[in-house]
Backbone as numpy.savetxt, mean C-alpha at the origin, in Angstrom:
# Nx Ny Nz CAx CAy CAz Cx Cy Cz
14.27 18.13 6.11 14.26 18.17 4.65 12.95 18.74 4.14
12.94 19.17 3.05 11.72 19.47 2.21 11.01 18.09 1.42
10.56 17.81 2.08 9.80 16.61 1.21 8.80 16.52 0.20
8.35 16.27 -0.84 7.02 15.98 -1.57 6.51 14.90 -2.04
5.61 14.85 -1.06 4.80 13.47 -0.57 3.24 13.72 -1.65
3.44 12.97 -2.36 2.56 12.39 -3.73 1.34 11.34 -2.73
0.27 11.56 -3.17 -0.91 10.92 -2.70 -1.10 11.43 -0.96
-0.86 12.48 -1.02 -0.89 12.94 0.74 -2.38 12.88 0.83
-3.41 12.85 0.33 -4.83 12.82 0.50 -4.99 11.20 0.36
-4.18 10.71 0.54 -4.67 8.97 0.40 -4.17 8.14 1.94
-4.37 7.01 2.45 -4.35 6.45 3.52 -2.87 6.73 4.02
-1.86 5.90 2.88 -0.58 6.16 3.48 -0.15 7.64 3.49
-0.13 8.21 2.67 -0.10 10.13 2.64 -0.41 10.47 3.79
-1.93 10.73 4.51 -2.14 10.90 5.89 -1.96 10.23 6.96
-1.02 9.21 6.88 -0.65 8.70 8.09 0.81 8.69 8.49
1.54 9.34 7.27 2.88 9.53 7.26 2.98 11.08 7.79
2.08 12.04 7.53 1.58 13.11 8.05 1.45 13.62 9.13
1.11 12.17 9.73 0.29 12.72 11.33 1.18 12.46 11.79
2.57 11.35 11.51 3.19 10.81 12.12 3.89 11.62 13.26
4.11 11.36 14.13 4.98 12.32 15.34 6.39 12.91 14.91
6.91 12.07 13.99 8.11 12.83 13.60 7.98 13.95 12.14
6.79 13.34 11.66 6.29 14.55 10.58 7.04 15.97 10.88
6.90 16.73 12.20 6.76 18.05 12.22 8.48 18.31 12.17
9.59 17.53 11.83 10.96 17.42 11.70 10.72 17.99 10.39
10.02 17.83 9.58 10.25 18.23 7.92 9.63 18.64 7.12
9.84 19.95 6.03 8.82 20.49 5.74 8.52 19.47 4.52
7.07 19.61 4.67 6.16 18.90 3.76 5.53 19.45 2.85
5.63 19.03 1.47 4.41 19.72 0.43 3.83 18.68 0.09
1.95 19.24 -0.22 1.33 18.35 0.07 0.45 18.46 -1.22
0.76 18.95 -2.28 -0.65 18.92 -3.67 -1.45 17.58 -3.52
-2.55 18.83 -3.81 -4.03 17.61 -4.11 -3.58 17.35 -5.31
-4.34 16.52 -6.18 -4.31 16.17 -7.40 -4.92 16.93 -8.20
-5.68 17.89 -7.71 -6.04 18.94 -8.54 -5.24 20.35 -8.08
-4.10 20.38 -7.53 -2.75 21.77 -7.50 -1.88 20.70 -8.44
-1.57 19.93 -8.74 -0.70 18.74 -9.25 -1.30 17.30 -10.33
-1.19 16.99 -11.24 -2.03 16.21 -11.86 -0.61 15.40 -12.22
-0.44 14.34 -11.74 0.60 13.34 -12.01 0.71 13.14 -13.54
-0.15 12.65 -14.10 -0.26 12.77 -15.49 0.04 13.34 -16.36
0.03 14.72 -16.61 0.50 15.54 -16.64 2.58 15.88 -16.81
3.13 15.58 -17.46 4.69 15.88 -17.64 5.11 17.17 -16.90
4.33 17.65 -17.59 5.15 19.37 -18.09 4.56 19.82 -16.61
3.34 19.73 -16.51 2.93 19.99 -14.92 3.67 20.03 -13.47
4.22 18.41 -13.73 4.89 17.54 -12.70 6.36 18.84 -12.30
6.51 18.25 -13.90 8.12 19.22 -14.41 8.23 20.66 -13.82
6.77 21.35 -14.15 7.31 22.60 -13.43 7.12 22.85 -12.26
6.21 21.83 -11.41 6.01 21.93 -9.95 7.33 21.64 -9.24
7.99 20.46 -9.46 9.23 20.24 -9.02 10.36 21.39 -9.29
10.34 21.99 -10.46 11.42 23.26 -10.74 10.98 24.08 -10.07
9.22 24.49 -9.65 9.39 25.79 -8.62 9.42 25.79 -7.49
9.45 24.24 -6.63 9.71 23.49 -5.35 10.97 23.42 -4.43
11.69 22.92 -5.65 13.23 22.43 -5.18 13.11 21.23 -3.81
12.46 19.94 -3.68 12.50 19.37 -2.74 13.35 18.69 -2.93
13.95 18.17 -1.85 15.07 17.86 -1.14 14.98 16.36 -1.51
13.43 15.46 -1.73 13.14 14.52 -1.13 11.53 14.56 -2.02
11.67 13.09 -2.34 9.82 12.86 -2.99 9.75 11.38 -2.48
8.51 11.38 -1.68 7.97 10.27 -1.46 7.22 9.97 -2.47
6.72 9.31 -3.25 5.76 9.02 -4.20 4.38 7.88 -3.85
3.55 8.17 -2.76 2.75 7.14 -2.51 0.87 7.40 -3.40
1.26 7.78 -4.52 0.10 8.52 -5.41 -0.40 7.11 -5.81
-1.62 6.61 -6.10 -1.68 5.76 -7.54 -2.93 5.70 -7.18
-3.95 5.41 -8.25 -5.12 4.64 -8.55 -5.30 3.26 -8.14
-6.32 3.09 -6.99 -5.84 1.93 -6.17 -7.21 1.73 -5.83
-7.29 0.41 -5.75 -9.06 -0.53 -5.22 -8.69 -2.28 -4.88
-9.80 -2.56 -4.26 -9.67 -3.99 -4.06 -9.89 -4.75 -5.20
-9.96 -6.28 -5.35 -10.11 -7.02 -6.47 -11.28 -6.71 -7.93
-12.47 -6.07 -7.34 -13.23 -6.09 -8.09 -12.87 -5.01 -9.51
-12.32 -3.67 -8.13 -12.30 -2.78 -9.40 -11.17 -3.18 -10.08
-9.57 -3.72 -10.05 -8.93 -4.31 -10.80 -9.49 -5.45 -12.10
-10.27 -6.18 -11.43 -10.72 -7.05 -12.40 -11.53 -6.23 -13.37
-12.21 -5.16 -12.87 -13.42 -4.57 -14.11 -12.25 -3.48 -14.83
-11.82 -2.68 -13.95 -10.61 -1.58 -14.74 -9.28 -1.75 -15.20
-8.66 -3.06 -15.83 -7.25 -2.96 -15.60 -6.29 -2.17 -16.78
-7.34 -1.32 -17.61 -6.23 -0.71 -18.39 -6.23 0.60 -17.36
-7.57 1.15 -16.61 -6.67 2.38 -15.50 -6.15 2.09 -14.88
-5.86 0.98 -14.03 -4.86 0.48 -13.40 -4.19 0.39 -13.80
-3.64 0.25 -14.95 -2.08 0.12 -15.57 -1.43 1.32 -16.36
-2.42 2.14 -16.86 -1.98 3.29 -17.65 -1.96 4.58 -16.88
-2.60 4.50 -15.72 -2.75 5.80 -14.93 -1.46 5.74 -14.13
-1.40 4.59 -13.90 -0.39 4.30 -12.62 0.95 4.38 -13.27
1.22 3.84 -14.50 2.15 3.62 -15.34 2.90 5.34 -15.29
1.59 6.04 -16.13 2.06 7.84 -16.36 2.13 8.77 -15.16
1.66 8.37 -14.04 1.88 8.65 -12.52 3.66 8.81 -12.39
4.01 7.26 -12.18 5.27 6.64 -11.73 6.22 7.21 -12.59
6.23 6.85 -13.65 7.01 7.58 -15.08 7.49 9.47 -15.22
6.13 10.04 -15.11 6.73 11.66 -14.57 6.47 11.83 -13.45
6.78 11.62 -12.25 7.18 11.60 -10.95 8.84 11.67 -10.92
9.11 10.55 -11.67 10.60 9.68 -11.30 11.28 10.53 -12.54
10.79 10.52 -13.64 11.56 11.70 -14.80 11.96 12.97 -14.27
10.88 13.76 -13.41 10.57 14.80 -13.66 11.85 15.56 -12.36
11.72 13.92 -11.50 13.01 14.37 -9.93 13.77 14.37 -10.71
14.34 12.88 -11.35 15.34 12.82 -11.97 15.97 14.15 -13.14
15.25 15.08 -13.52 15.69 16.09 -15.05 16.12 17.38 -13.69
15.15 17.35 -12.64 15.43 18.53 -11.49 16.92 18.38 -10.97
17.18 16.80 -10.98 18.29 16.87 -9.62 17.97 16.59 -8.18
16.81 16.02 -8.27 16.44 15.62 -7.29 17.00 14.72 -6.56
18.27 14.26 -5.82 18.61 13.02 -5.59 17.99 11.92 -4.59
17.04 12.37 -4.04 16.48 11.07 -2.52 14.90 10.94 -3.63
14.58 9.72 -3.39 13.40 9.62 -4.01 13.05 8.14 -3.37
12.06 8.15 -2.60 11.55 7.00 -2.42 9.90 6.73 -2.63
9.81 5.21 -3.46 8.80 4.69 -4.53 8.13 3.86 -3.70
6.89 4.03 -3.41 5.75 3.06 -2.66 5.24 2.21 -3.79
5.41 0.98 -3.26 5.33 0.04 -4.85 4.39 -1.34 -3.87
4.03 -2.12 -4.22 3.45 -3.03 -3.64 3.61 -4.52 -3.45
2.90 -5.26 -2.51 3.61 -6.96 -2.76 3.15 -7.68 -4.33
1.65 -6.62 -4.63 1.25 -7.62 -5.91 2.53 -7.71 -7.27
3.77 -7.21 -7.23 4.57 -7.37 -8.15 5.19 -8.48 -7.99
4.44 -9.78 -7.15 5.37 -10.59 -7.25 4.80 -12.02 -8.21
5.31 -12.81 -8.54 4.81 -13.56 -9.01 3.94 -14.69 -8.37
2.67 -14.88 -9.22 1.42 -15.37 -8.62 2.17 -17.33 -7.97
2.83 -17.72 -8.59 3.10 -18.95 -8.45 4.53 -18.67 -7.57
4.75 -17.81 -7.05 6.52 -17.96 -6.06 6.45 -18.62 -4.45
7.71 -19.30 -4.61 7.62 -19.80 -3.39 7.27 -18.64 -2.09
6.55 -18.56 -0.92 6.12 -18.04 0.33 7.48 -17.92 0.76
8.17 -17.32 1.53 7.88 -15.77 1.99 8.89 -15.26 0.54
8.08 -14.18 -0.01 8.10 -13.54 -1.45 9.85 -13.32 -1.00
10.54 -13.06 -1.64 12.01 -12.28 -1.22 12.28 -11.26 -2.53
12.98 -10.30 -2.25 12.50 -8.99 -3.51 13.80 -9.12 -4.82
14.20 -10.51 -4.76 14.94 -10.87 -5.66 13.41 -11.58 -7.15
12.72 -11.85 -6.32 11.67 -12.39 -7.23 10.62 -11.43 -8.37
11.05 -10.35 -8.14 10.11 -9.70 -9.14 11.32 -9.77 -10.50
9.34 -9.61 -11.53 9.70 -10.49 -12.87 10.07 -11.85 -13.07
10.26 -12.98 -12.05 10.45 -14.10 -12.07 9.49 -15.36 -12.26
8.29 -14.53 -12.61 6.97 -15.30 -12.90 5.44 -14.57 -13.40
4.77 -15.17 -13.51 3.26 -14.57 -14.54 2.97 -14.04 -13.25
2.52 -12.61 -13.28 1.27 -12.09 -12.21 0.19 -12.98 -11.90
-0.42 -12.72 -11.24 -2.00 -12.85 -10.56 -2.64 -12.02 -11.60
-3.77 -12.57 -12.26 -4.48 -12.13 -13.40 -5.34 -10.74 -12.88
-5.78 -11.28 -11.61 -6.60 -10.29 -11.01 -6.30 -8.79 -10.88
-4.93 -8.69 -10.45 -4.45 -7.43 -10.73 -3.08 -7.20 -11.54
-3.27 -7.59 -12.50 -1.54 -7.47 -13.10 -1.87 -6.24 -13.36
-2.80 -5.28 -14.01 -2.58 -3.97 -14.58 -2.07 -3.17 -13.83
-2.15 -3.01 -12.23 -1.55 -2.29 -11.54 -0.38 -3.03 -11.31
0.37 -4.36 -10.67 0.85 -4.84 -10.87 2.15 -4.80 -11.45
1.81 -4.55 -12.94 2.83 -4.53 -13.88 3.30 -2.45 -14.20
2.42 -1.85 -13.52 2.75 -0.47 -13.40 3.50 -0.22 -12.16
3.31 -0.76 -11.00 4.37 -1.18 -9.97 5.83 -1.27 -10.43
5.49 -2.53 -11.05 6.96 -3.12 -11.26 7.76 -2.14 -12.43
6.80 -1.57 -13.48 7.84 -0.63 -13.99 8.42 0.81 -13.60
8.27 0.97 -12.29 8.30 2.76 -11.61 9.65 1.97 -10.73
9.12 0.52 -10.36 10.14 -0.07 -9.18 11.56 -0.69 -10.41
11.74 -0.66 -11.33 12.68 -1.11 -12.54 13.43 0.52 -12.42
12.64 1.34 -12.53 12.91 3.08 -13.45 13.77 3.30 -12.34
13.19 3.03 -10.78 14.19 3.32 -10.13 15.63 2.83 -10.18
15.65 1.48 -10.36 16.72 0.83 -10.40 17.57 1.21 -11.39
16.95 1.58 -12.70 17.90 1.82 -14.27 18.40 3.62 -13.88
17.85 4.19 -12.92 18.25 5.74 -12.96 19.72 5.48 -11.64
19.50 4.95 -10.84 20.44 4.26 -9.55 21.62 3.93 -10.12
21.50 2.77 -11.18 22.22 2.39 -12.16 23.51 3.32 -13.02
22.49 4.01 -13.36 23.14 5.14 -14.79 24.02 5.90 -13.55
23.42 6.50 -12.64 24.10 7.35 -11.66 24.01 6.85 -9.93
24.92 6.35 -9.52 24.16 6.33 -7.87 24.55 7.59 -6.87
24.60 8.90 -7.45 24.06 9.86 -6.69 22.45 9.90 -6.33
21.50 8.82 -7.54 20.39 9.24 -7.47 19.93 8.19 -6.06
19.43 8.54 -5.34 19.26 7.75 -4.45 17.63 6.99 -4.45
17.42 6.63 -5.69 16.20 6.59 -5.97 15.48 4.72 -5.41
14.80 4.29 -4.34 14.87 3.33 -3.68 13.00 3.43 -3.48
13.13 1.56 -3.67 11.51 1.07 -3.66 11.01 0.42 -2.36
10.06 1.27 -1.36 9.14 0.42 -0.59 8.66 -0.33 -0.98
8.46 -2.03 -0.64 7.33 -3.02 -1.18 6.56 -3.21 0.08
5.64 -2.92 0.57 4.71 -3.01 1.66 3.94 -4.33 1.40
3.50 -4.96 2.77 2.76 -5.71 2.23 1.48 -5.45 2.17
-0.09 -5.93 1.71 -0.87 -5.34 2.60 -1.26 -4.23 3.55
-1.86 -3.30 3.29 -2.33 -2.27 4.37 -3.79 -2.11 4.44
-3.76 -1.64 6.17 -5.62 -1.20 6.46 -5.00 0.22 7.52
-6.28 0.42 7.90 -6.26 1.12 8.98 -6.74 2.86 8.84
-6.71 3.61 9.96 -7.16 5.18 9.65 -6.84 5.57 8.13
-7.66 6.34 7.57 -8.05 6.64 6.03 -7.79 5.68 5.54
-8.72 4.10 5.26 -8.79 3.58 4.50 -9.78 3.52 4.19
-10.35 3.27 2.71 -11.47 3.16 2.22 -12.84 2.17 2.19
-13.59 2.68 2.48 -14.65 1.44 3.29 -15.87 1.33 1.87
-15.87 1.83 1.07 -16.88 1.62 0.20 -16.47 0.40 -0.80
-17.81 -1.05 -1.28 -17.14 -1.87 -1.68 -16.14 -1.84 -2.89
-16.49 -0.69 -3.91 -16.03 -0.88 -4.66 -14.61 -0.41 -4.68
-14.11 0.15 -4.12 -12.86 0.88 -3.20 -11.99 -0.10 -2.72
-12.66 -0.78 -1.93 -12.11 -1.35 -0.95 -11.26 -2.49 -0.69
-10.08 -2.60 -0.16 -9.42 -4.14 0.21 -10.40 -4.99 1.14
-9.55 -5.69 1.63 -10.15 -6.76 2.13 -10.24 -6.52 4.31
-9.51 -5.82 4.32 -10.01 -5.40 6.18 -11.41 -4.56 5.88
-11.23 -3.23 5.56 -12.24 -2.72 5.40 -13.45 -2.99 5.19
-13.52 -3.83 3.85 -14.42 -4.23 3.45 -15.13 -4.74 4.41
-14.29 -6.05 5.05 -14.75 -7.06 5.87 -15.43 -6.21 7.27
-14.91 -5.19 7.48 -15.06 -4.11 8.99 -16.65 -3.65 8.73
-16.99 -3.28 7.53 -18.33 -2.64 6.96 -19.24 -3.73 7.10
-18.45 -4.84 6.04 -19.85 -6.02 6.11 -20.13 -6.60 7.47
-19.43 -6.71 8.52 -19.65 -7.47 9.77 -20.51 -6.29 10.60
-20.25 -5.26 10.79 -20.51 -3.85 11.20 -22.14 -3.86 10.62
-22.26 -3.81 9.22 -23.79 -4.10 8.85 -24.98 -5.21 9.18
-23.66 -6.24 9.14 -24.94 -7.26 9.64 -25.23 -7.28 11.05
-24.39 -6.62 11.66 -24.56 -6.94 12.98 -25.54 -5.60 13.23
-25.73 -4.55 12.64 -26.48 -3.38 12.96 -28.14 -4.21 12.50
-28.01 -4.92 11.43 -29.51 -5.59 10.78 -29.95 -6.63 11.62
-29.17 -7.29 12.51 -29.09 -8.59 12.75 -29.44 -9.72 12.34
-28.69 -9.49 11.04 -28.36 -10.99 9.90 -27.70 -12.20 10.97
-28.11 -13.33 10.52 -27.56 -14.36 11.11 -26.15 -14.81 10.23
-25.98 -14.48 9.35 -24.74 -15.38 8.78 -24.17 -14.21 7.69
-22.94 -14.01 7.20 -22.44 -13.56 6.17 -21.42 -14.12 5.22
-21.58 -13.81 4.40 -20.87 -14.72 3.37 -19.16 -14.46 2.97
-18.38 -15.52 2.79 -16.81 -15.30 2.62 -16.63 -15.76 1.22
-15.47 -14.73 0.51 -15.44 -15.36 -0.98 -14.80 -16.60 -0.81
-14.61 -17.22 -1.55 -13.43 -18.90 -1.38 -13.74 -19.63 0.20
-13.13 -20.60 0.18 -12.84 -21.05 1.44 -12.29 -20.52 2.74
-11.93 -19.15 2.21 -11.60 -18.12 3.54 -9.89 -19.01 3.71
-9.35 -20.01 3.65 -8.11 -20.46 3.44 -6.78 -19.86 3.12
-6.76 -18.83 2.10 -6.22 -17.94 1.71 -5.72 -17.36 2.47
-4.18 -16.86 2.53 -3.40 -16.50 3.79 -2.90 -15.20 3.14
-2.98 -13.91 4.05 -2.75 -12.40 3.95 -2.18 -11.77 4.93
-0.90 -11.12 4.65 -0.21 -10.22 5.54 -0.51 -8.92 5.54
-1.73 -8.61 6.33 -2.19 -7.19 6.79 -1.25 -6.16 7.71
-0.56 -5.57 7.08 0.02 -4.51 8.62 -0.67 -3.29 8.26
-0.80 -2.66 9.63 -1.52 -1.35 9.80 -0.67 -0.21 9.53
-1.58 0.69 9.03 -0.63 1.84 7.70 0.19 2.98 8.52
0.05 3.15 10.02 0.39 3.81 11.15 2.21 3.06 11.32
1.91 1.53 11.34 3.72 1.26 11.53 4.25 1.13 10.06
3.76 1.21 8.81 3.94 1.73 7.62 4.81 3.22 7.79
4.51 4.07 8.04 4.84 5.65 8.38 5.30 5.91 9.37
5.76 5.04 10.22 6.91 4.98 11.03 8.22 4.18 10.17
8.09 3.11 9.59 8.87 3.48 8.92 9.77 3.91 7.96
8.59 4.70 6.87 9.55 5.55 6.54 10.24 6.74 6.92
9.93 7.26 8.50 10.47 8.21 9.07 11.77 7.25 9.31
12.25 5.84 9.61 13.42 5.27 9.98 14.19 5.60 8.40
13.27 4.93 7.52 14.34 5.21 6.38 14.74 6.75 6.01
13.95 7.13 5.94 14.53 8.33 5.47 15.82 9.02 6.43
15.42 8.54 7.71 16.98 8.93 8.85 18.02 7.54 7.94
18.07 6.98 7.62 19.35 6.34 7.08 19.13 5.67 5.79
18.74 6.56 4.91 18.32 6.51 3.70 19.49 5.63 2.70
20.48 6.23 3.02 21.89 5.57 2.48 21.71 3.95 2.34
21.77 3.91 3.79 22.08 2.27 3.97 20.87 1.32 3.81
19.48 2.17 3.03 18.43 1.17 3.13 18.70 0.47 1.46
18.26 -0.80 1.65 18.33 -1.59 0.30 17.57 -0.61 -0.78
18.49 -1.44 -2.22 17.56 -0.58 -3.37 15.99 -1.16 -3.39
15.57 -2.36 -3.00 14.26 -2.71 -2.88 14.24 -3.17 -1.65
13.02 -3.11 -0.73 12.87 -3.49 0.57 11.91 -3.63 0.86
11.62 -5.19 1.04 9.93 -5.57 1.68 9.78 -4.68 3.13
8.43 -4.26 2.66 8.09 -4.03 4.57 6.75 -4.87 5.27
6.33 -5.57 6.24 5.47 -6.04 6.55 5.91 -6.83 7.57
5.07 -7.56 8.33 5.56 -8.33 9.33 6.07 -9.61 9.72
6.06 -10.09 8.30 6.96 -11.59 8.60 6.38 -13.02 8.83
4.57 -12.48 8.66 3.64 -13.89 8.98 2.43 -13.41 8.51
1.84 -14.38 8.53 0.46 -14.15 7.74 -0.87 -14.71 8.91
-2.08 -14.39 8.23 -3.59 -14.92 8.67 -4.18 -15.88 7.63
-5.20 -16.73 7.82 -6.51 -16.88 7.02 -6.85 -15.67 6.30
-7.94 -15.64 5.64 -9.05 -14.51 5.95 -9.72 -15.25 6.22
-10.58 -16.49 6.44 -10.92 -16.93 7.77 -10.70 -16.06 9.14
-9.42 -15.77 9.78 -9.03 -15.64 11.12 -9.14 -14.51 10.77
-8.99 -13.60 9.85 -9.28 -11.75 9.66 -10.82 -12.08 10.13
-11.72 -12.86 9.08 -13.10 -12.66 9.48 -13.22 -12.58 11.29
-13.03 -13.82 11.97 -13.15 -13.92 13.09 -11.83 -12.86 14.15
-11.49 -12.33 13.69 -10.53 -11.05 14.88 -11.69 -10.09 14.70
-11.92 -9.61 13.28 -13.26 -8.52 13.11 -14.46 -8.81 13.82
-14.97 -9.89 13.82 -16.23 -10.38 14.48 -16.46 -10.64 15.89
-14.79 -10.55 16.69 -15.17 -10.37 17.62 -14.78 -9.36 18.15
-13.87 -8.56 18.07 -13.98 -7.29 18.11 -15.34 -6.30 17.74
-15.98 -6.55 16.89 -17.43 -5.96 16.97 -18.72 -6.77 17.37
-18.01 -8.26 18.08 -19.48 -8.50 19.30 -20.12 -9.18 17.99
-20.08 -9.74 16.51 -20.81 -9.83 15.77 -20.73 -11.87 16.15
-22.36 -12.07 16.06 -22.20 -14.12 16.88 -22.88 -14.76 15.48
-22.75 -14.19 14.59 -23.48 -14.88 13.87 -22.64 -16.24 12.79
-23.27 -16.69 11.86 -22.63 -17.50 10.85 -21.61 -16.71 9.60
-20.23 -17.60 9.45 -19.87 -17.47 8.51 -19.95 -18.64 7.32
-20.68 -18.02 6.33 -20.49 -19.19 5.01 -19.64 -18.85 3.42
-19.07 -20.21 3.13 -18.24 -20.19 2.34 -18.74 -19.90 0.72
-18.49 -19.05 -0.11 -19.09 -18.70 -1.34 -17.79 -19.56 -2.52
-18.08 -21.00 -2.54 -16.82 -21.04 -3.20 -16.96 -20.98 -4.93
-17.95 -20.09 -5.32 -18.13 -19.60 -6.93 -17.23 -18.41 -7.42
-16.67 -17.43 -6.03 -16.25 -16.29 -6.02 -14.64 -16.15 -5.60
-14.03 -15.29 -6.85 -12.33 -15.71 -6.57 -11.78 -15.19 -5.39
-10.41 -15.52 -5.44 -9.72 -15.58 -3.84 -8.07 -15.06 -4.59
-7.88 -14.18 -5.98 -7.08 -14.35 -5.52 -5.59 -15.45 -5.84
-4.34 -14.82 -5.18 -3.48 -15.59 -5.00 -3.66 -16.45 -3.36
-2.99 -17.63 -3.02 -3.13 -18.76 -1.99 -2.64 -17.88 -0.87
-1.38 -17.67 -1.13 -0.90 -17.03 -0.18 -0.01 -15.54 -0.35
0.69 -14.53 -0.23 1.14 -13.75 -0.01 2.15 -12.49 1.11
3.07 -13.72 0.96 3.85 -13.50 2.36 5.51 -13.05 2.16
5.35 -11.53 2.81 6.75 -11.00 2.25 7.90 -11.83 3.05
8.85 -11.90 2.35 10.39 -11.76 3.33 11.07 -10.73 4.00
10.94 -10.93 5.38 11.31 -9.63 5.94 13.02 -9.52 6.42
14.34 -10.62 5.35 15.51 -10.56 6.34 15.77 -9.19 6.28
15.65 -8.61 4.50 16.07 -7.43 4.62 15.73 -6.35 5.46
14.44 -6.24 5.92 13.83 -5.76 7.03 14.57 -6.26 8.31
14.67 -6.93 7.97 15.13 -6.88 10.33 16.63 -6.39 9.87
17.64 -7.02 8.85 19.03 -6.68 8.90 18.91 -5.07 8.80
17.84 -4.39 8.23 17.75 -3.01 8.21 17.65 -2.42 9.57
17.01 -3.03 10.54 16.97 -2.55 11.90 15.83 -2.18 12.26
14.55 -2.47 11.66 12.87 -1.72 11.53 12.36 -3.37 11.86
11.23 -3.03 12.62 10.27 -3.70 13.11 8.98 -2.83 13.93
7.85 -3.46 13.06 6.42 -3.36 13.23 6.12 -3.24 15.01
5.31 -2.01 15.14 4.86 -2.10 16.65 3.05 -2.71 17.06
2.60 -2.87 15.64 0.43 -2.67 16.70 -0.18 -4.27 15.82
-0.02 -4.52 16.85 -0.53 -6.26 16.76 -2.19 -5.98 16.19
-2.61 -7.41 15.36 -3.64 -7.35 14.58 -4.73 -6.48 15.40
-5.04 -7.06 16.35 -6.25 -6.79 17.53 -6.02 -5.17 17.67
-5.44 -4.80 18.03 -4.88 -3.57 17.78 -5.30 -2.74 16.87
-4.65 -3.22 15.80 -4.89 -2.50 14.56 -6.35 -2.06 14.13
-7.06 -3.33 14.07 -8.31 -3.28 13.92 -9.39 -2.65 15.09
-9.07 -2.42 15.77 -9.84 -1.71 17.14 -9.86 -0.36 17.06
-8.36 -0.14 16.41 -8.23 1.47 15.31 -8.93 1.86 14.41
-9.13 0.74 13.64 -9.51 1.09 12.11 -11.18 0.88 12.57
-11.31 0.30 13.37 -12.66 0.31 13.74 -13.06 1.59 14.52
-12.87 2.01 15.00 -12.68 3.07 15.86 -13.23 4.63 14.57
-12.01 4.49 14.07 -12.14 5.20 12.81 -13.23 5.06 11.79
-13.34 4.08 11.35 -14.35 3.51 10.72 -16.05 4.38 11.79
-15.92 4.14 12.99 -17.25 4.51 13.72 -17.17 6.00 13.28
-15.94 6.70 13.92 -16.49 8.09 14.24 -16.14 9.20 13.10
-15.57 8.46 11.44 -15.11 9.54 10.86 -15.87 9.13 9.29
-15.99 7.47 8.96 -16.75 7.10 8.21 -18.48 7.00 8.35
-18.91 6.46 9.13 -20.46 6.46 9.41 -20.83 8.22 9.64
-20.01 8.81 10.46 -20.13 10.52 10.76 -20.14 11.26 9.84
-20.03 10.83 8.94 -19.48 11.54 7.41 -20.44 12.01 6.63
């Protein structure tokens, strides 16, 4: 197929890229400056002089807690006019396959563990990031109301849980919570600090999967695109501390020192744990165990971030 893969300069973009089955399909790949999401009429005529077969949409304005908490009208308005002429612009072409990278934070901050994708809109966000959040959930609705009106449109939402790994962003203000944590342990251990500090009680439970079995599978969905649900958690079905993130990172980089608890500094929802039935009844399952993952992203982190 001809695909056009939105945010191809971002973590999931280049890892869906490299993927081994990548070279099955032709790919277009605009930076954001050949393509400006924002932009209508732009979008509109890139897609009319394209003709793709197929739009992945994994574009958005994206950071860890801090910059949500300091930015949440760009988080919500960028992401909002992103999602909006993306999904218009397939939809006015004729575009019929369209699949929407949307996230776990659309779920509600108070829902029972393991999230199930019947639950969005069924409760108040997490304050911390509703602006993106609530721009999620309306690109992951648009799909559903265009599906609706017509189901030639085959227009269908990834909910991932959590991601790290090769091209992810290591600077703090950027950054989630592996990364981050990969830099700060990585630093103190280069200074040889005795102790580093954890926001909250480290208690807080997070389903990290690595962005490599992310882009495997959407090479599965897209081979049976038909039969994948209109919304579909992806992730692995269990969670960590960040406690136990701290300590997989710390020993993987040899780091012996102290961890202490900062409990002035937020954490966050408690827990965040997708439901994966629709995932396994789909036939997809995750291949690179935590240790793994992180030995990658560390790896990466040495020879393409510090090299830089």
């Amino acid at each position: 197929m001809k695909i056009l893969i939105t945010g191809s300069n971002g973590m999931v973009g280049k890892n869906i890229l490299e993927h081994p089955k990548a070279i099955f399909h032709d790919f277009l790949t605009p930076s954001s400056s050949e393509l400006n999401l924002t932009d209508f009429l732009q979008v509109d005529n890139y897609i009319k002089k394209n003709q793709p077969d197929c739009i992945i949409h994994a574009a958005g304005l994206v950071g860890g807690i801090q910059a949500n908490i300091a930015r949440p009208v760009d988080f919500l308005v960028t992401n909002v006019d992103m999602g909006r002429n993306i999904l218009m612009a397939a939809k006015d072409n004729n575009v019929k396959n369209f699949m929407n990278m949307a996230s776990s934070c659309m779920y509600p901050r108070h829902a029972q563990n393991p999230l199930k994708e019947e639950m969005i809109l069924q409760g108040e966000l997490e304050p911390t990031n509703e602006g993106y959040a609530l721009a999620k959930i309306f690109s992951t609705r648009l799909c559903e109301y265009i599906n609706k009106e017509n189901p030639e449109f085959q227009y269908k939402t990834v909910i991932p849980c959590n991601l790290y790994g090769k091209y992810d962003k290591f600077k703090p203000e950027h950054s989630h919570m592996v990364p981050a944590v990969i830099k700060k342990i990585y630093e103190a251990k280069q200074n040889n600090s005795p102790e580093i500090d954890i926001w909250g009680d480290g208690l807080a439970r997070r389903e990290f999967m690595y962005a490599g079995d992310l882009a495997d599978f959407v090479f599965y969905a897209l081979d049976n695109f038909k039969s994948m649900p209109q919304n579909i958690n992806v992730g692995l079905g269990y969670d960590y501390t960040i406690n136990e993130y701290y300590e997989a990172i710390a020993g993987i980089l040899d780091f012996k020192g102290k961890f202490i608890h900062d409990l002035t500094k937020p954490v966050g929802m408690k827990q965040k744990l997708i439901d994966d039935s629709k995932l396994k009844s789909f036939g997809w399952k995750h291949q690179t165990s935590l240790e793994d993952g992180i030995k990658k992203t560390v790896e990466y982190f040495k020879s393409a971030v510090l090299n830089d």
